[in-house]
N, C-alpha and C positions, 0 to 999 in steps of 0.2 A: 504494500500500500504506500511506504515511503516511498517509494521507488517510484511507482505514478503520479505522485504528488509531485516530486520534485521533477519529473518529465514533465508533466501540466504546466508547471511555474515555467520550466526551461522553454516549452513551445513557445507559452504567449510570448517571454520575454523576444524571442526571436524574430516572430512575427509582428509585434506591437511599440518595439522599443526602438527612439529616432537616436540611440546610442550605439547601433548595430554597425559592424564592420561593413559587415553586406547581408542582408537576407539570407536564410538559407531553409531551403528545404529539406528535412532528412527523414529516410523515406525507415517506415515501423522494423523493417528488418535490422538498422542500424542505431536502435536503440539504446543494445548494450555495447555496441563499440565505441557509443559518443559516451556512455555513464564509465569505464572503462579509460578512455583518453581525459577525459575530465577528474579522476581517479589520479592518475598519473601523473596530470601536469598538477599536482595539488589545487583544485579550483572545484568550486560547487558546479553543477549543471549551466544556473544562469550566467554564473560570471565565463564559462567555457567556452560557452553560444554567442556570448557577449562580448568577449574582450574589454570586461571589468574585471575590479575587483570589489569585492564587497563585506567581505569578513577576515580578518586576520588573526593568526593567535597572538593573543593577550591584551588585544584593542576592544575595548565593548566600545558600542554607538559609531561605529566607523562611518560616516557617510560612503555609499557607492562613488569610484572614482572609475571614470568609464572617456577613450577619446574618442571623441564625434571624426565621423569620416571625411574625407576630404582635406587632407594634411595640404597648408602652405607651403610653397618652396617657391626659391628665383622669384616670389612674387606675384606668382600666377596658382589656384588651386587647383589640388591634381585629386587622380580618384586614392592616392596612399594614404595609409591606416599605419597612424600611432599604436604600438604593442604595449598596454597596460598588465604589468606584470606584479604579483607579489614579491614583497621582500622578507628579509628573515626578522626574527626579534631583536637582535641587536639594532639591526636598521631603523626599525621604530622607534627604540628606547631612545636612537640618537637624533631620529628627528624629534621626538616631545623634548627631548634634552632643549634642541636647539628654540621651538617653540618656549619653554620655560624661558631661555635666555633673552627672547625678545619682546617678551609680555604678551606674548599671543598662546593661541591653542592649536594644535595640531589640526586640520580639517583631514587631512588624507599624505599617506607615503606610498610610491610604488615606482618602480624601476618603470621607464621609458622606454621604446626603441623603435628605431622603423630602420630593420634590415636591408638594403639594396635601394636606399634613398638620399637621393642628394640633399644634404641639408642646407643648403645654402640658402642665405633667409627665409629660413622655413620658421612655421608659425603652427600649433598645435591647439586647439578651442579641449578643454578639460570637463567633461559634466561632471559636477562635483556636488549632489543632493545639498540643498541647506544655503548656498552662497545666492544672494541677492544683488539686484545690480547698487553699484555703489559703496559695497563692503569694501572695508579695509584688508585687502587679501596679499600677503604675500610670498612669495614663493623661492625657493632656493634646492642647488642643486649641490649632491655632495662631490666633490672634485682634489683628488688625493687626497681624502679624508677632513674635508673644510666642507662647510657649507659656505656657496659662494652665492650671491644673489640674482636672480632671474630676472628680466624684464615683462614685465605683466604688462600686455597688450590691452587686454579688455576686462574687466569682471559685469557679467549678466547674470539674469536668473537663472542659477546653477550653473553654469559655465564659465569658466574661466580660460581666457585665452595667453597663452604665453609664447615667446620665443623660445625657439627648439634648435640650438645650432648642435647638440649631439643627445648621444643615450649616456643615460645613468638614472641615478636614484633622484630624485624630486621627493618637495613635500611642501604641500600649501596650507601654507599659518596664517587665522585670520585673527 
């Protein structure tokens, strides 16, 4: 019964959700090889369908961190997808660290990437549950163990836009 439950959650979110990599259809015989690959990549059904993240160990209240398709680069929007990936517990301990340090509170951490993409003024839009536009949001990435500061392009309802000139760890403190 779990097992349908979380297949339920996982369709609609696929079908229904403007967070979606791409659409996807997957057809009933391939049910347990998507619960199975979602298993593996440690990620629940929705966030696997999704390319979020939405629970990590030892974060309660995490907002969903999910990137919207259509990655900037050079300037022009293309159809490449930002890879929202979990991080381990030290990683979060260091992002709330670094939140403690700047009087904010951690919204979301997770590793970045978009494989086989030129980053060159590339620009990444973040849904991020809970962010309103005109919040004080800011974002920082870890870089040989520093957190170094991001350029925040836009903050909107749930979405936060930032410059993406490579992969790593991120985490947005508001």
């Amino acid at each position: 019964m779990k097992k349908f439950f979380a297949l339920s959650l996982a369709l609609a979110l696929t079908f229904s959700s403007t967070v979606c990599a791409a659409e996807t259809v997957v057809p009933e015989k391939d049910f347990s090889k998507i619960d199975t690959l979602s298993y593996t990549a440690v990620k629940a059904l929705p966030e696997y369908t999704s390319n979020a993240v939405a629970e990590m160990d030892g974060v309660r209240d995490l907002p969903a961190i999910a990137s919207a398709s259509n990655l900037v680069t050079e300037g022009a929007q293309t159809n490449a997808t930002c890879i929202v990936d979990k991080v381990d517990v030290n990683a979060i301990r260091y992002a709330q660290d670094k939140a403690a340090a700047v009087g904010g509170a951690m919204l979301a951490v997770a590793k970045l990437s978009a494989p086989g993409v030129n980053l060159v003024d590339a620009q990444v839009a973040l849904t991020i549950e809970g962010v309103a536009a005109g919040d004080a949001v800011s974002v920082f990435k870890c870089v040989k163990g520093e957190w170094v500061a991001v350029d925040v392009v836009a903050v909107a309802e749930n979405t936060v836009t930032i410059k993406f000139d490579s992969e790593g760890i991120f985490t947005v403190i508001k």
